[in-house]
C-alpha positions as CSV (number, residue, x, y, z in Angstrom):
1,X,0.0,0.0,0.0
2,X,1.0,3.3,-1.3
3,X,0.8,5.2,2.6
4,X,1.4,8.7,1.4
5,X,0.0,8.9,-2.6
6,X,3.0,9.4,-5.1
7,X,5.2,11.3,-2.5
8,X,5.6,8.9,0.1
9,X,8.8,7.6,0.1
10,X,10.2,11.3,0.0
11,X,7.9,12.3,3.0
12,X,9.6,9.2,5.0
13,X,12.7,10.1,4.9
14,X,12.2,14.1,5.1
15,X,10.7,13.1,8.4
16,X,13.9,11.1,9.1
17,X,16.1,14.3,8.5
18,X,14.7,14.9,12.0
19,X,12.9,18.3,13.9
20,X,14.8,21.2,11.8
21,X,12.5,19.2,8.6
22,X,9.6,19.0,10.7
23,X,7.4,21.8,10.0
24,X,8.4,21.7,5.9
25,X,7.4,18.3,6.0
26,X,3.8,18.8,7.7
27,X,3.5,21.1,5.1
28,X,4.0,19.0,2.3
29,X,2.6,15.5,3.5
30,X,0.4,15.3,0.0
31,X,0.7,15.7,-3.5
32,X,-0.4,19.2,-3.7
33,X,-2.1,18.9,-0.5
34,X,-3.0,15.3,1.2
35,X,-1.5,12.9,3.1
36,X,-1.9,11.0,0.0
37,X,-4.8,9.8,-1.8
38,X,-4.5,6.0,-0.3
39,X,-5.4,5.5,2.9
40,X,-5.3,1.6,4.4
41,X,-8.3,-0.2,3.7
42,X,-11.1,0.0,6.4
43,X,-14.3,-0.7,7.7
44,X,-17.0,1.4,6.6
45,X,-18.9,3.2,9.4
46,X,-18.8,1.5,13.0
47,X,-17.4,4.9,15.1
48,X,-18.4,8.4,17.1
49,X,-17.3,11.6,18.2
50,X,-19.1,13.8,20.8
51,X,-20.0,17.8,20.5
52,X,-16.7,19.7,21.5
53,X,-17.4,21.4,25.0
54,X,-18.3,24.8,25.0
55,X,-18.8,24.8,21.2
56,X,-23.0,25.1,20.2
57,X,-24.8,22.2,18.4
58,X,-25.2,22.5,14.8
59,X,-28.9,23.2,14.0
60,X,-29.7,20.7,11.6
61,X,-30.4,21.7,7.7
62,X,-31.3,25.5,6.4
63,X,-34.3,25.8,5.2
64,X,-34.2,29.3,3.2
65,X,-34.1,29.1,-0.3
66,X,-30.7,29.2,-1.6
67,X,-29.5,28.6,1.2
68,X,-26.5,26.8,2.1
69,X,-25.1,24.4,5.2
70,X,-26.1,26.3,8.5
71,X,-28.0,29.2,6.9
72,X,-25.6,31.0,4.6
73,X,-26.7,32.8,1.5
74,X,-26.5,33.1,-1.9
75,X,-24.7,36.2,-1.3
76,X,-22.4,34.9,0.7
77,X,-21.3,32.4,-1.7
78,X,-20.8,34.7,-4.6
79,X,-18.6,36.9,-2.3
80,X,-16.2,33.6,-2.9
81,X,-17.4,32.7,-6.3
82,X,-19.0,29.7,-5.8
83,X,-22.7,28.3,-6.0
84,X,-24.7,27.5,-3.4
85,X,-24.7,23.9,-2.0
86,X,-27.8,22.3,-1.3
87,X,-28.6,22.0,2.5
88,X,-27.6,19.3,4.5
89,X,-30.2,16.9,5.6
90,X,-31.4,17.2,9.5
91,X,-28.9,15.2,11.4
92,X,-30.3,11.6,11.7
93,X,-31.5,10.4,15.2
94,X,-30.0,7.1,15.1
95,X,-26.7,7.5,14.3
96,X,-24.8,5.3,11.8
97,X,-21.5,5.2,13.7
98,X,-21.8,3.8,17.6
99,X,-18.4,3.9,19.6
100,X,-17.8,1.9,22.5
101,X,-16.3,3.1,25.8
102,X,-13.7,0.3,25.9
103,X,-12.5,-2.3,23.6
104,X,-10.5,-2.2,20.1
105,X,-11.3,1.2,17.9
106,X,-13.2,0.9,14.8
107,X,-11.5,2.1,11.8
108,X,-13.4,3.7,9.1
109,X,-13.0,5.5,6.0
110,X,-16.6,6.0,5.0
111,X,-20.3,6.6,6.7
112,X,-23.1,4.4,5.7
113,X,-26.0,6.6,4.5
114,X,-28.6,6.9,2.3
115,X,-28.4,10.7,2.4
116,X,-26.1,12.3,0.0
117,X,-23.8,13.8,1.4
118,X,-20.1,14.0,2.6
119,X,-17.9,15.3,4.9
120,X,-14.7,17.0,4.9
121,X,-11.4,16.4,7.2
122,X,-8.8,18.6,7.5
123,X,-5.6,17.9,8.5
124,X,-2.4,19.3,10.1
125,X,-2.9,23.3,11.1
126,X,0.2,24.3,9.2
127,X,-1.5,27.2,7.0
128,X,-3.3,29.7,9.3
129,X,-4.8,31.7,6.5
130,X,-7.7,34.5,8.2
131,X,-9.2,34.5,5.2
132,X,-10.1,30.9,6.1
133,X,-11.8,31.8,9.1
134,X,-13.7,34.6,6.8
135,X,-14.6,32.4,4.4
136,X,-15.7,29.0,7.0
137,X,-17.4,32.3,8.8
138,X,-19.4,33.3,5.4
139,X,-20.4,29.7,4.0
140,X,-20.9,28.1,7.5
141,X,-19.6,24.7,5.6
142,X,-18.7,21.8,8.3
143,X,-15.7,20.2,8.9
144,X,-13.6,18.4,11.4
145,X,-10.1,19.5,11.8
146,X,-7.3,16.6,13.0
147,X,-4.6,19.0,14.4
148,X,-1.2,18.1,15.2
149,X,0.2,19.8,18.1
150,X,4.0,20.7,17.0
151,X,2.3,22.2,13.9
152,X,-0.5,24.1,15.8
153,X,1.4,24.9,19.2
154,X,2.4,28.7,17.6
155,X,-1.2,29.7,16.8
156,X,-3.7,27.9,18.9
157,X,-6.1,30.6,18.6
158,X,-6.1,30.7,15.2
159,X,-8.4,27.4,15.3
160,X,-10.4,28.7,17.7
161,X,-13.1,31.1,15.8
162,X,-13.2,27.8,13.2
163,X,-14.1,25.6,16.7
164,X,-16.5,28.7,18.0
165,X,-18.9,27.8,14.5
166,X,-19.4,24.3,15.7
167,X,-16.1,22.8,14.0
168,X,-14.6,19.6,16.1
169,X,-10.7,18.9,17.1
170,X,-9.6,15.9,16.6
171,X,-5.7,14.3,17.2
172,X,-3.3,13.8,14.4
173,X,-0.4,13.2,16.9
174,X,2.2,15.5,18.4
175,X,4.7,16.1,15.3
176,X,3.4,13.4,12.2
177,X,5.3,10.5,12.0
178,X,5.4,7.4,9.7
179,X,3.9,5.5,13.2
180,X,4.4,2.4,12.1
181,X,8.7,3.4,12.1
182,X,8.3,4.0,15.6
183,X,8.2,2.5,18.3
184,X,5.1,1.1,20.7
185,X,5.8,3.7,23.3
186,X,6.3,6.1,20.7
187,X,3.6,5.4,18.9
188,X,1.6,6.1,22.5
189,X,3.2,8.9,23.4
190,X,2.8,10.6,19.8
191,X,-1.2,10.4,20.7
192,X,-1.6,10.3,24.8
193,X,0.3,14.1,24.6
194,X,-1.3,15.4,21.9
195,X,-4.6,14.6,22.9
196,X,-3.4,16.2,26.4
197,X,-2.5,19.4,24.6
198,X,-5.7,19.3,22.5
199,X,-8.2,19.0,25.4
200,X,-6.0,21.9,27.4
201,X,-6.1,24.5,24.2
202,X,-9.7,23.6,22.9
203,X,-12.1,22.3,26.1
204,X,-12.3,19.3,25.0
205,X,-10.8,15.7,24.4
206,X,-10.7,14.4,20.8
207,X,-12.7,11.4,20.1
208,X,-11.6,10.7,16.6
209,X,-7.9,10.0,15.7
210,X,-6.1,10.5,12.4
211,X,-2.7,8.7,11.9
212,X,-0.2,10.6,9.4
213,X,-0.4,9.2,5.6
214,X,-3.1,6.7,7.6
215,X,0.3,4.7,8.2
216,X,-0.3,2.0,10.7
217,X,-4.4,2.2,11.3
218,X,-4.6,-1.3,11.2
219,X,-2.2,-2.4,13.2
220,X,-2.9,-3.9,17.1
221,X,0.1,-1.6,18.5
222,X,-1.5,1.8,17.3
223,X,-5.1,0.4,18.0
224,X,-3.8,-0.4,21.9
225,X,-2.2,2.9,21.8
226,X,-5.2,5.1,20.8
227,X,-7.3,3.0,23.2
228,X,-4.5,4.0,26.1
229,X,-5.1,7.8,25.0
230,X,-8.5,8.6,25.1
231,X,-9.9,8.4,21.0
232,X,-12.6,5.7,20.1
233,X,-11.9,5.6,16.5
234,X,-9.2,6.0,13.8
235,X,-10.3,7.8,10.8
236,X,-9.7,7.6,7.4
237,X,-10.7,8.6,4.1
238,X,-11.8,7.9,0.7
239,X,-10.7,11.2,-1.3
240,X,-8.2,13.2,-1.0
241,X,-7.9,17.2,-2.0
242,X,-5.3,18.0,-4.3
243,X,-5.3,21.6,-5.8
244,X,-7.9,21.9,-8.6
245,X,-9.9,18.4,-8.0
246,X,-9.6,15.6,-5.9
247,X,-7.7,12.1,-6.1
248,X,-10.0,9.1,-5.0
249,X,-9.4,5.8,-4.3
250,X,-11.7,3.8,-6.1
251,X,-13.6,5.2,-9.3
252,X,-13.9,8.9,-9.8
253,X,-17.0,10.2,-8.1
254,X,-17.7,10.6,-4.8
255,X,-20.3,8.3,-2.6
256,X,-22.7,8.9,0.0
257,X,-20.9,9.0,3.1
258,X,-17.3,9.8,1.5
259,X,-15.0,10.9,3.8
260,X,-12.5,13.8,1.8
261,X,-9.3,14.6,3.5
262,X,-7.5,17.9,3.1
263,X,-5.3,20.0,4.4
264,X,-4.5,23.5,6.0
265,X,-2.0,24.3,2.7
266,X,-0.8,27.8,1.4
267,X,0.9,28.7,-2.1
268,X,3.8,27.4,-1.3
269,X,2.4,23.7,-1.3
270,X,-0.7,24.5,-3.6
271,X,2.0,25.9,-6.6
272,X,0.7,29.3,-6.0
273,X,-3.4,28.6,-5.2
274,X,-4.5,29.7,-1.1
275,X,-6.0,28.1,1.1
276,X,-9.9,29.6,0.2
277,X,-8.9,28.8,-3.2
278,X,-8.5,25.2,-2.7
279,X,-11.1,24.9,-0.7
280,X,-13.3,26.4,-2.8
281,X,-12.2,24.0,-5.7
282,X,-13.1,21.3,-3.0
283,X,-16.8,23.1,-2.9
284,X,-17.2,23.4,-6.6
285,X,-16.5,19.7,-7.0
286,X,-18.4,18.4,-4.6
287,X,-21.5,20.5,-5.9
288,X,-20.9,19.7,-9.7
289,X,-21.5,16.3,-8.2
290,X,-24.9,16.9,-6.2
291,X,-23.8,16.3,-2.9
292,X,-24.4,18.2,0.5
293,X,-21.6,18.2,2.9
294,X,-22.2,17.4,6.8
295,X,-20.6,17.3,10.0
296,X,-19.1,13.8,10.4
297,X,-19.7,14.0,14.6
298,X,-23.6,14.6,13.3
299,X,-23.5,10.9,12.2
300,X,-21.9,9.4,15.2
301,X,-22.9,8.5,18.7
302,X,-20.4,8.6,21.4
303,X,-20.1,5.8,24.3
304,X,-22.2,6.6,26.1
């Protein structure tokens, strides 16, 4: 298995070359923008993450015409020049994914659903664009954000207003390794202390955990260590963002329930596009495709 798309085996050993690499290589963990557009094969839906603390529950689908997720406008979208999504469906009641409080982690990739839509993960926290935060702000478009803490540590705040619109933290270790190169105590420690910092900066423990490139998600060692740390599922995905479309694993459209990764990226890794810019690519393909997107912690339960 390809772990990290067509750049892997340059992303391993830039992470060998040790801390002084650490924050270019966060950076550029994707071909234009993903930790690679493989991720290890997994289950489809069987996990949960709870409502951050302090942060307000999403409302459920808008219901204004021309309206978008959460109650943006048409307006709002042309200030970015994009079109309207179609509003999410109402959160279901009985929620596809149902973590356990002890036990093995699930690993998924994908949500069962019949309701069309997806959701989008983003990874890392290296680019800490405002005009992110503007845009997220305008559109009111969900998305969970898998943060690692040597690549957020300078800026917590920054993540905060994104959190404040109903946004969820969730762990992608303390400084992205290849996990399975390391070693079992390693491994733990790369998610125990980042979910330590996490919960500290954000109110919150993460549920949901994110290994780098998805390198070693099946594996018992980093099962028993997310277990040890706190998470009740490892999370994968299906697509992954590049600049101007996105790279999937199987076929070439997107399924109900799709799981897209990206990542917080600026010009230097998107060959000259910003952040909004990408993301907004992200919107315009997902749309052209007649999908909604939703808030993956919508569709799960936690233990309860």
């Amino acid at each position: 298995m390809n772990r990290d798309g067509r750049n892997g085996l340059g992303r391993t050993r830039a992470y060998a070359a040790g801390a002084v690499a650490l924050m270019a290589l966060a950076t550029a963990c994707g071909s234009g923008g993903g930790d690679g557009g493989k991720a290890p094969a997994a289950t489809s839906a069987g996990a949960a993450a709870p409502q951050p603390a302090g942060t307000a529950a999403p409302t459920g689908a808008a219901t204004t015409p021309g309206a978008a997720p959460g109650g943006a406008d048409a307006a709002a979208w042309a200030k970015w020049n994009l079109k309207p999504l179609a509003p999410a469906p109402a959160p279901p009641a009985d929620k596809p994914i149902k973590l356990e409080k002890s036990g093995p982690v699930p690993v998924f990739s994908d949500v069962k659903t019949s309701d069309k839509v997806v959701f989008i993960t983003i990874d890392d926290g290296a680019e800490k664009d405002p005009k992110f935060v503007e845009m997220l702000t305008d559109l009111k478009v969900p998305i969970s954000m898998f943060l690692t803490r040597d690549i957020v540590k300078n800026d917590y705040g920054y993540f905060k207003p994104l959190q404040a619109l109903g946004n969820h933290v969730q762990n992608h270790t303390v400084d992205h390794p290849v996990m399975s190169k390391i070693s079992p105590e390693k491994q733990k420690s790369e998610v125990c202390d980042a979910q330590s910092a996490l919960a500290e900066h954000y109110g919150t423990a993460p549920l949901l955990f994110r290994p780098p490139f998805g390198d070693g998600a099946n594996t018992p060692t980093l099962n028993s260590a997310v277990q040890q740390c706190g998470p009740r599922a490892v999370v994968l995905w299906r697509e992954s963002m590049q600049i101007h479309d996105m790279q999937y694993q199987s076929g070439d459209k997107l399924k109900n329930g799709d799981i897209i990764l990206a990542h917080f990226r600026g010009p230097k890794e998107l060959k000259g596009s910003t952040m909004t810019q990408m993301f907004g690519e992200l919107l315009a393909r997902i749309q052209e495709q007649g999908f909604s997107v939703a808030r993956l912690e919508d569709y799960i339960q936690a233990p309860s």
